[in-house]
Structure formats: structure tokens, C-alpha cells
N, C-alpha and C positions, 0 to 999 in steps of 0.2 A: 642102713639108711635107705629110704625108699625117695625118690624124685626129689629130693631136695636142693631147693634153690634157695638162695640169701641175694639182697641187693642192697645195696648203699645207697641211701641219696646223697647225692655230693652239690647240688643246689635244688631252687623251688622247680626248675623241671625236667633234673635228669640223673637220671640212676644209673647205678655202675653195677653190673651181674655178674658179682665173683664167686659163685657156683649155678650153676644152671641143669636142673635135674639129671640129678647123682644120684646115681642106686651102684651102694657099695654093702659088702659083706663079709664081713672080717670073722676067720673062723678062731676056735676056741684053739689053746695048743701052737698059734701061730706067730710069724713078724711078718706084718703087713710094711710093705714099702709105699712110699708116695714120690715117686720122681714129677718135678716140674720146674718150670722159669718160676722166675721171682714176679707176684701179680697173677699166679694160674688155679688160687683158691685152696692152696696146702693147707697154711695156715688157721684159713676162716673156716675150712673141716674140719681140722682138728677141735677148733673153738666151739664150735658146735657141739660136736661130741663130747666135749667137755664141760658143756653148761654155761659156756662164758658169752654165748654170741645163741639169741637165737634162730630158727631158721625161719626165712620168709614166706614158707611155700615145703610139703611135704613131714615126714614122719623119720624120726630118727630115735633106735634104740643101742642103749649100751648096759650088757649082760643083762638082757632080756629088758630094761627101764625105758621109761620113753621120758625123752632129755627133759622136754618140758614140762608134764605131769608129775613124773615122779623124777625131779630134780636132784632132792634133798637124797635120793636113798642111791643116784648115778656115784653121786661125789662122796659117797662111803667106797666105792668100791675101783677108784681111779685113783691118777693123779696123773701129774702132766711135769714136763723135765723140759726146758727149752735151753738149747746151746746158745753161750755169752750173757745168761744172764745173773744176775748176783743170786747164789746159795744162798738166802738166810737173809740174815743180820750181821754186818761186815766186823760190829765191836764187841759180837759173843762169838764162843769159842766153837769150834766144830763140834766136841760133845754138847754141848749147850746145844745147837742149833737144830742136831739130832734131837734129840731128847724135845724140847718147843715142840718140833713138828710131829712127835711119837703120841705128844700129849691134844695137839689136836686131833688127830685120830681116838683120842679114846683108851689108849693101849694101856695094859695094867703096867704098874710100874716093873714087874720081873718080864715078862714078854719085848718091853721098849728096850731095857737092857741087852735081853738075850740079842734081842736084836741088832742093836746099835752095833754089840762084837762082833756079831756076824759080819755086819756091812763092812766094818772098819775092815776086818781084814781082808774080806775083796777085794776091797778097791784098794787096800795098803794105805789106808788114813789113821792106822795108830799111831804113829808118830806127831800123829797132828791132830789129835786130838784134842789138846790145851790150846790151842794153837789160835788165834781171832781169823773169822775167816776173811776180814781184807788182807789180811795178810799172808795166804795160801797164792801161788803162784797159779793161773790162769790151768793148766791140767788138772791141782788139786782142788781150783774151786769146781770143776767140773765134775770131778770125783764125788768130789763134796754134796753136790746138784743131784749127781743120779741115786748116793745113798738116800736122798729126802726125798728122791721121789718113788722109792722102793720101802721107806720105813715102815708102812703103811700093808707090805705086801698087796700091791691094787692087784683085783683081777685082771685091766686093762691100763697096761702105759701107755700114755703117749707123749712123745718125745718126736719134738720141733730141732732138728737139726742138733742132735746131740752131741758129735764130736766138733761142731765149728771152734777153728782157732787152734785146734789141738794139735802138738806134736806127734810123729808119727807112730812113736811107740804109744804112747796115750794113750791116741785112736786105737789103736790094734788092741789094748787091753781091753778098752772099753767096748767092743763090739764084740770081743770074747764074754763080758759079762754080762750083755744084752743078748747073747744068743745063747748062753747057758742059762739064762733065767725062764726062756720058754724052755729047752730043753728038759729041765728040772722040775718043773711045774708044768707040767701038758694042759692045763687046766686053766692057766693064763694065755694072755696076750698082749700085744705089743703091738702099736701101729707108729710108724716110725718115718719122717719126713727126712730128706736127705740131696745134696748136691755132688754127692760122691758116691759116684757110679758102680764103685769097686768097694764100698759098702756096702752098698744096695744088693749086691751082686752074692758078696761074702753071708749078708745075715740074712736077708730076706727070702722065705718062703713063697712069695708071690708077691707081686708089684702091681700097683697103677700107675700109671702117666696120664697127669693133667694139664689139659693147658687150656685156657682161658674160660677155665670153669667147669669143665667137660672134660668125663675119662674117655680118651682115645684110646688108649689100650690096656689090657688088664692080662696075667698069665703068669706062672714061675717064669725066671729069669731064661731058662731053658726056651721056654715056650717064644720068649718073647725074641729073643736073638735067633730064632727058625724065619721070624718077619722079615730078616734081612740077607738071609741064606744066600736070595738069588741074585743079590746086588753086589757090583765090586765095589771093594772097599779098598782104597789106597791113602798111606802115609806121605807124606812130599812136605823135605827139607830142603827149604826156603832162604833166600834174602830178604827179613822183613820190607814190606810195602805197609803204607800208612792205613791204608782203607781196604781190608779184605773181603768186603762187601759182594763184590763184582762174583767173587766166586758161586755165590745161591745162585748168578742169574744164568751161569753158564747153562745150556740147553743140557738136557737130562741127569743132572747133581739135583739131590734127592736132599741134602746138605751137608754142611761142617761144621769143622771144628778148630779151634786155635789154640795154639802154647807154645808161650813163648821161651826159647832154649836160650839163659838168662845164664850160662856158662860159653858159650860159642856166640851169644849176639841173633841166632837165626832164632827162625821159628818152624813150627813143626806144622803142617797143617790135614787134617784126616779128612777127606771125601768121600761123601756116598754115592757111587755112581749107578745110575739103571743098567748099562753093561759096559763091560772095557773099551771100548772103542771111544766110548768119550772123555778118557784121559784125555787124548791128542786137544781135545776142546779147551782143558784145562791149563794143559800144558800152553797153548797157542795164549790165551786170555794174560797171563803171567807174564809172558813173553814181552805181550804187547804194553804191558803198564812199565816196563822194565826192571821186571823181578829176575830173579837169580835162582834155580834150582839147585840144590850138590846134592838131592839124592832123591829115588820111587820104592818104594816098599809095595806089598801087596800084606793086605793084615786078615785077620779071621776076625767073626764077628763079634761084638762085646757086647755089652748093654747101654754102652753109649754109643753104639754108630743106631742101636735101634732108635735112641731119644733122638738123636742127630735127625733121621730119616721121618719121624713123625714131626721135632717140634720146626726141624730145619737148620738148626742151629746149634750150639752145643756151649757148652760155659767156658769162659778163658779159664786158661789155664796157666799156671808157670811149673817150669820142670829145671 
């Protein structure tokens, strides 16, 4: 996608700019990541590229189509998989729902099959195959979710927060199967939106961060946590305070992060500093709201102290 921009009118005189010329480029063989806050334009990209939202301003192609001209010939060779939302038809069965979606595609009737097996046993949906899929538990309708948006074999997924809501094994299966799909097929691709950093980190190939519409940093995961090399980074275990706010304004915190330790009552909180010396700043602010330390850490860098450091803030957390 070259400079494109989308805006919303949200009354008769004022607009809302949830991308603001974006030149992205997703290669063939990849998993593109999208880290950002919620409101930073993931979504309305992905929409985009997907045919569903067009763009206000600039050019956008996907496997070589351009979204708007040639629409009808993008959405043969996509499809799109969003986390928490309903697979299907909740009062047909997961074959069934496979097979609907094989048949909108086109597919001959022995290919849909071939297929369907295939997927089932990926994702370990033959058991449930009979099965109605309101009645699949929140993992299996997810399961269920990425079989349909794979029936079709797209050259390009995209997939809006796919493992949201998922148990932990789940997840981990599931981003095992999203990262051997490119694997497998060098030929595809995957651009993939995500609030878990240690996904991001796991599957993704290369990453952007966006925030308020605008990629602020783009690089593999590698690349990206070198941004933060020169910075201290400290952990500090905490007596929760009501409003951790105060902590961005400390003089040279770069930003943070929270979670709350829902085992012990405290909380954890992760700081970017410009150099060590401004602990003591940290440490003093705390102090003076009458917070409680029981412990400093010194951490290495991840791919959320880099989001931390760019967006300033970082997503709650519970642990």
C-alpha cells in the first residue's frame, strides 16, 4: 500500500483520521505483524486490504490487485479470520460449516473434502466435526474460525487478533499453525494484528507499530528491540496505588507498563528509562504517593519495552 489514508466523518464538520499515509509492504513467504493501541488504525488496514472499507486517499494492492478496481478478483485470493468472532452458523455442524464456506469459494467437491481432512486434523476438529458449532467451546470455535479462513487456501490471511480469549495451550497451538502455514507455502502470506507481544515476537517475521494512524516503526523483532538497547530497563514490585499515571511524567521515563500480580495483591510495573540514574526519580515519586516497593529487577530488552518506549505506555496486564 502506497500513502494511504482513510477518514471517518463522525459529524457535518469533523473527521476522524484513522490512517494517515501508510506505505506498507508485505512480502511474499511472510507474517507481517501489526502492533498498536486500540483506535491506532490495525483494523481499518486490515479492512482495507480486505475490500471491506475503502481508502480515502492513496493506492492499495493485494497479490499484485488493486483493492478497488479489481475488487472481485482480491477476495478470490484472501480471506480474513478475526478473534472472538462467531465461525459460521452456530445451528450447523462444523462439517457443514466447512464444506458452506469450501462451496463459496468454488472448490470442487473432492478438493473441499481433501481439504476439510486436512484442516480437521490440524487444528484436532475431528472429534467435532458433527458437532453444532454453538456448541464448541470458545478455543474450538476459534479453531473452527481459522479452518474457514484457510479452506480456501488464500494467498494472503489476515487475521484481526486471532488468538483473543484463548487458553494458553490453544494459543500456542494456534500460532504453531499460523507459522507453519507460511513456512509450508513460501508463496503465501499472513498479516497478522495482535496485543501479545510474545506472539508477535514468536511468529512474526517483521513488524509495524502504529499509532494514531502512522507507522512509527517498522523492522524484524530483532531490529526493533536494538531501539531500546541503550535504555534502562527496570521491573519494580510494587504496593498497588490507585493511579499509576504519575509514572510517564517522571523526568526521563521513556514509558510503562502494568500487571497486576492477582496471586500476591501487588503489581509489577516495567519502566523505560533514558539512563539508570533516573531510577532514584522513580523510586522518590512512589515514595511520595505512599507506595510500597518489595523488589528492582534490571530486565533485557523485549518487544514490549520497544512498544512501551515509542507508544509510551503498554497494555494491562494480569499475571
Amino acid at each position: 500500500m502506497e500513502q494511504v489514508s482513510r477518514a471517518f466523518r463522525i459529524s457535518a464538520e469533523k473527521e476522524v483520521l484513522a490512517l494517515n499515509d501508510v506505505t506498507l509492504n508485505v512480502k511474499e513467504g511472510e507474517v507481517f505483524g501489526l502492533l498498536g493501541p486500540n483506535g491506532a488504525g490495525k483494523t481499518t488496514l486490515i479492512k482495507i486490504l480486505a475490500t471491506l472499507l475503502l481508502p480515502s486517499k492513496g493506492k492499495a494492492f493485494v497479490a499484485g490487485y488493486d483493492v478497488v478496481k479489481d475488487s472481485s478478483k482480491v477476495r478470490k485470493v484472501i480471506n480474513l479470520v478475526s478473534g472472538g468472532e462467531t465461525p459460521g452458523y452456530g445451528s450447523i455442524t462444523t462439517r457443514e460449516n466447512l464444506w458452506f464456506f469450501s462451496q463459496l469459494y468454488g472448490l470442487p467437491k473432492e478438493e473441499a473434502t481433501k481439504r476439510m481432512v486436512k484442516l480437521s486434523e490440524e487444528l484436532a476438529l475431528e472429534e467435532y466435526l458433527n458437532t453444532r458449532s454453538h456448541k464448541l467451546s470458545t478455543g474450538y470455535r476459534q479453531r473452527l474460525n481459522l479452518a474457514r479462513g484457510l479452506i480456501n487456501d488464500p494467498k494472503v490471511l489476515f487475521l484481526d487478533e486471532p488468538t483473543l480469549g484463548l487458553d494458553v495451550i490453544t494459543a500456542k497451538r494456534m500460532r504453531q499453525i499460523i507459522r507453519n502455514r507460511v513456512k509450508n507455502n513460501s508463496g503465501n502470506s499472513i498479516l497478522i494484528t495482535t496485543h501479545y507481544m510474545i506472539e508477535a515476537d514468536q511468529i512474526c517475521d517483521r513488524i509495524a507499530i502504529i499509532d494514531r494512524g502512522k507507522i512509527i516503526a517498522l523492522g524484524t523483532p530483532a531490529e526493533l528491540k536494538k531501539m531500546v538497547s541503550k535504555q534502562t530497563i527496570v521491573s519494580i514490585e510494587m504496593q498497588p496505588i490507585d493511579d499509576m499515571s504519575f509514572v510517564s511524567s517522571v523526568a526521563g521515563v521513556s514509558g510503562y507498563s502494568q500487571a497486576d500480580e492477582l496471586s500476591t495483591g501487588s503489581i509489577k510495573i516495567k519502566v523505560i528509562l533514558d539512563h539508570e540514574a533516573v531510577l532514584q526519580n522513580v523510586i522518590q515519586a512512589v515514595s511520595s504517593r505512599g507506595g510500597k516497593i518489595f523488589g528492582i529487577a534490571k530486565a533485557e530488552p523485549t518487544l514490549e519495552d520497544v512498544y512501551i518506549a515509542l507508544v509510551g505506555k503498554g497494555f494491562e496486564q494480569f499475571t
